[in-house]
N, C-alpha and C positions, 0 to 999 in steps of 0.2 A: 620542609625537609622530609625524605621518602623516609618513613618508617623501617629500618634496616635490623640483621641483628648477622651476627659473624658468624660462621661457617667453616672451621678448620683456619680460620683467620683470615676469609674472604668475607665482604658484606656482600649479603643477601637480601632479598628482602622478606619482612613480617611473615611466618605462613598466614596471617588473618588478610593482609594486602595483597597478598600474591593469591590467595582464595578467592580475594574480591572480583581481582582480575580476571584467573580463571574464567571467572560464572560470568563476568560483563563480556568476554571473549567470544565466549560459548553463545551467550544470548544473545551478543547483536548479530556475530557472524552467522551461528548454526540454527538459531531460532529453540533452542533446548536446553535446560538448566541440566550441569553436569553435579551429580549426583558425590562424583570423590572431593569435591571442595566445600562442600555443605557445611561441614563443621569449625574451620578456622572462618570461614565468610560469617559465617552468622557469629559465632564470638565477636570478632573485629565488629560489624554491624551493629550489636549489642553495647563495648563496653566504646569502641573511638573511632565512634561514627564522624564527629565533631572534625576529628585530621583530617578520616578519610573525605568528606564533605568539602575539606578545602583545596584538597589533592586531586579529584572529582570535580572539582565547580563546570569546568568547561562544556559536561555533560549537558549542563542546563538542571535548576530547580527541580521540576517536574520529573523529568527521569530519575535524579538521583533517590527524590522521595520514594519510585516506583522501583526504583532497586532495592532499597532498605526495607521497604515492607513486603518484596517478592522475600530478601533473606531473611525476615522473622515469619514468616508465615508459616502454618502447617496444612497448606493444601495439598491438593492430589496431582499428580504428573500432568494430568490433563491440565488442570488448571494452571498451573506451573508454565505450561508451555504457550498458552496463552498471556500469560502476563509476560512472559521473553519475546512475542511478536508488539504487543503492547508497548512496553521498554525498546522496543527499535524504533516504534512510530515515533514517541515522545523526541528521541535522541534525534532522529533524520528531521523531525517538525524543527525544535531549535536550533539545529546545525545549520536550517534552512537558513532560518529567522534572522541570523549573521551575516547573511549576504548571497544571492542569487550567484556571483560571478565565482569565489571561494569557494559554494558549495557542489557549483558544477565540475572546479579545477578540481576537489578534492575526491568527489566521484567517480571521476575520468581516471586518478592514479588508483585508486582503490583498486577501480576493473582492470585496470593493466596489472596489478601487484595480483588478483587474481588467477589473469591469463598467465603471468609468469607460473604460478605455480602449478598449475595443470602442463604447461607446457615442461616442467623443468620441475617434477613432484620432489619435495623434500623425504619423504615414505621411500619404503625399501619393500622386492617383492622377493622372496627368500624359498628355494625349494628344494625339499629334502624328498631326494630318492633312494632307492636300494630294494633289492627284493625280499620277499615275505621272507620274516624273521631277522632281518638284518639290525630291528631299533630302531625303525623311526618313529615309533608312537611315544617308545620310553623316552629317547633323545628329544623331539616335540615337550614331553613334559619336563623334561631339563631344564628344558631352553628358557621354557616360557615365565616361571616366574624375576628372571635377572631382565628380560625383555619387559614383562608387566610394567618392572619398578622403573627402568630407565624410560619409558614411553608414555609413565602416566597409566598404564592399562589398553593403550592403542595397538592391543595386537589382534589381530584377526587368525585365525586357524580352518584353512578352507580344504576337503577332502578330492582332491584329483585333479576338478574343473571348477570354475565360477558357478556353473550350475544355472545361468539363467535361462538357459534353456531345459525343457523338460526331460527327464530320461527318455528313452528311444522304448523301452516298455511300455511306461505310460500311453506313447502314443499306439501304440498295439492295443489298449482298453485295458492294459493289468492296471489295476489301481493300487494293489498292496506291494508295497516296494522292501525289500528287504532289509531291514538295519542292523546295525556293529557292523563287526567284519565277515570280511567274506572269505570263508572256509572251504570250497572250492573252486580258485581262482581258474581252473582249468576243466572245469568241471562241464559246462555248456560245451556243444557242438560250433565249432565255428560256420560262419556264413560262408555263400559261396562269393565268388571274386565279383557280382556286382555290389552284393549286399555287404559285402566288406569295404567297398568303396564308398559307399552311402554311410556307412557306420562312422569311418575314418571322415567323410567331408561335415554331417551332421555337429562330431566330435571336433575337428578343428573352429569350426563355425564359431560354437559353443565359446571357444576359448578368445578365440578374437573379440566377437562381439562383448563375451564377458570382462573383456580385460578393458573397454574402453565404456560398458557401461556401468562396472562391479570396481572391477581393483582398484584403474585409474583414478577415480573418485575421491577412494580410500586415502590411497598413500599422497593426494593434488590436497583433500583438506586438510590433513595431520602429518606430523612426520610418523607415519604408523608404521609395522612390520608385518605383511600380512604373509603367512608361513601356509605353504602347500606342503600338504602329504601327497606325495607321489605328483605328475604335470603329464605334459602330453607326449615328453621324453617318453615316457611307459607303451606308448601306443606302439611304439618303434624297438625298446628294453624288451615287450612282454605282451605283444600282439595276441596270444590265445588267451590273455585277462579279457581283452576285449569283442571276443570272438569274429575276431578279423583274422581273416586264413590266405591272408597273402602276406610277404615276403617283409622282415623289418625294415627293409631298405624301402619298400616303398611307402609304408607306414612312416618313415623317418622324413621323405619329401615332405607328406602331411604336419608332420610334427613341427618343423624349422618353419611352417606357415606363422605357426603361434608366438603370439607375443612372448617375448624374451625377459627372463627375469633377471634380477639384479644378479642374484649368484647360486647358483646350482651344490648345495649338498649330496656329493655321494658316497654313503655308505656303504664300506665293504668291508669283509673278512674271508676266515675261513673257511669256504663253500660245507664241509662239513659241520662246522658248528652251529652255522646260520639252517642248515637242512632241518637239524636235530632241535631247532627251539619250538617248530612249528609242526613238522611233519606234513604241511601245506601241497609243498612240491618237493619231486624226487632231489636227491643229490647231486645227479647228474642235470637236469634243471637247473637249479640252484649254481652251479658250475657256470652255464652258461650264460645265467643271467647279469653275474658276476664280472665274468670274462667281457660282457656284452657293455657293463657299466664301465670298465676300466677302460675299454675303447673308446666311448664316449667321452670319457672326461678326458683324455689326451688331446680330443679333438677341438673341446670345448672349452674357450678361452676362461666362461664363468663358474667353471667347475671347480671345486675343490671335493680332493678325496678326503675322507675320513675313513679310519678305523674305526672299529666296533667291537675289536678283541680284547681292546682295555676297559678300564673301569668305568662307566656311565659317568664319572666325573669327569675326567679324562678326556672322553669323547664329547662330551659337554664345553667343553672349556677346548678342547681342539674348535667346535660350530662356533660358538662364541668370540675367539682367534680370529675366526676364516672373514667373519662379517663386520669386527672393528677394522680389521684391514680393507676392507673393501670402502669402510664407512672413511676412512681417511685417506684413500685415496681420490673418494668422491669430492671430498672438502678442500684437496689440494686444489682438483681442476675446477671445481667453482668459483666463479669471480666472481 
């Protein structure tokens, strides 16, 4: 019988069984012992190893011994990670040992149960735009601890692009790159119309290739939430952030190149109040960048507006709103 215990009046199961899982999850599939199930795994491990052992058997002897003494151990990460590639040997050796024909049928569905999920990722890629001062850094830390807890801590927080490409500075020989934010978003000279074009193809690039060797990954192994500040919307919202000095409509051809996120946050308000939190960009700026997002999201099926004139709560729980609704309509169309 699975070690259960009730849950507002639903059975659940043990946290010390469901830790176990966790980390046999994490270990066979990802090769890495997860560090938030550490403490009901080794309890469980410690005092009913005995159930767990008989609820386990199919593992095989060997592995199970090597799982109970990977979760009393106090080694170091390194080691840790070694004995979860160990524990896969153990597990795939015995699995074998059951039969050649079984162990290839159950191989073959693993990799398709794999391919399904790369093709058809459970993860969600979430991206809040709006211009300087509008709250998206405040609203980001909103967001993220109600996302932490329902995700297990599978949220990612990525600033612009994927970034596996290197800045376009770097490649010039600057080596010291600037960190926080940036206090003069308009401040550089823009380029001229070829080096604008190189800038916008270099930047789209960026996001493609990122998004099939960076995100996709992300949201294909986990159901994770990986949350961009600002995307490639901006190149076309706020082309002199990027010192591209050609026109946002042709920055925006570029932009519609990039891969497509699940649902687009856009923050708006009062062009004056958002002026006055930052002092960043003129009023009249701010106006236009505004007016420039509210066009966008009409046109943009994944868009929702938010306000930012209300309470940080408020506006928290409007982003939160926007993406349980996206999240069930996702579950409806899945079969």
């Amino acid at each position: 019988m699975l070690p259960l215990r009730f849950y507002r009046e639903i059975p659940v199961l043990s946290d010390g069984f469901a830790g176990i899982l966790g980390v046999l999850k994490e270990a066979l599939n990802n090769g890495r012992f997860p560090q938030r199930y550490t403490v009901p795994a080794r309890q469980a491990a410690d005092s009913d190893w005995e159930e767990i052992e008989t609820l386990l058997a199919p593992m095989g002897h060997q592995a199970l011994g090597r799982l109970r003494a990977m979760l009393l151990s106090n080694v170091g990460p390194d080691q840790l990670q070694l004995e979860c590639s160990r524990l896969r040997q153990d597990f795939m050796r015995h699995a074998r040992s059951q039969g050649v024909v079984a162990y290839a049928r159950h191989r073959l569905a693993f990799g398709w149960s794999k391919m399904c999920r790369y093709l058809r990722p459970s993860g969600v890629v979430m991206v809040i735009l709006g211009v300087d001062g509008a709250g998206k850094s405040t609203v980001i830390d909103a967001i993220l601890p109600v996302l932490n807890a329902a995700t297990h801590n599978a949220v990612v927080v990525q600033h612009l692009r994927p970034s596996v490409l290197p800045p376009l500075a770097r490649l010039k020989g600057k080596q010291a790159m600037p960190s926080g934010p940036v206090l003069e978003p308009h401040g550089a000279k823009p380029s001229g119309v070829l080096g604008s074009l190189l800038r916008l193809t270099y930047l789209t690039l960026d996001y493609v290739l990122g998004y099939w060797l960076w995100t996709r990954p992300k949201i294909a192994k986990l159901p994770a939430v990986v949350v961009f500040d600002r995307y490639a919307y901006d190149m076309a919202l706020d082309p002199r952030r990027f010192r591209i000095g050609l026109s946002g409509r042709v920055a925006a051809w570029f932009a519609a190149l990039a891969p497509k996120p699940d649902i687009i946050v856009c923050l708006h308000g009062s062009p004056e109040a958002i002026a006055a939190r930052k002092g960043e960009l003129s009023e009249d700026e701010t106006r236009r960048q505004v007016n420039a997002l509210h066009d966008f999201a009409s046109r943009e099926k994944r868009a929702v507006l938010v306000s930012t004139d209300t309470s940080v709560e408020e506006t928290r729980d409007q982003v939160l709103n926007a993406l349980l609704a996206f999240l069930q309509t996702k579950a409806v169309k899945r079969p």
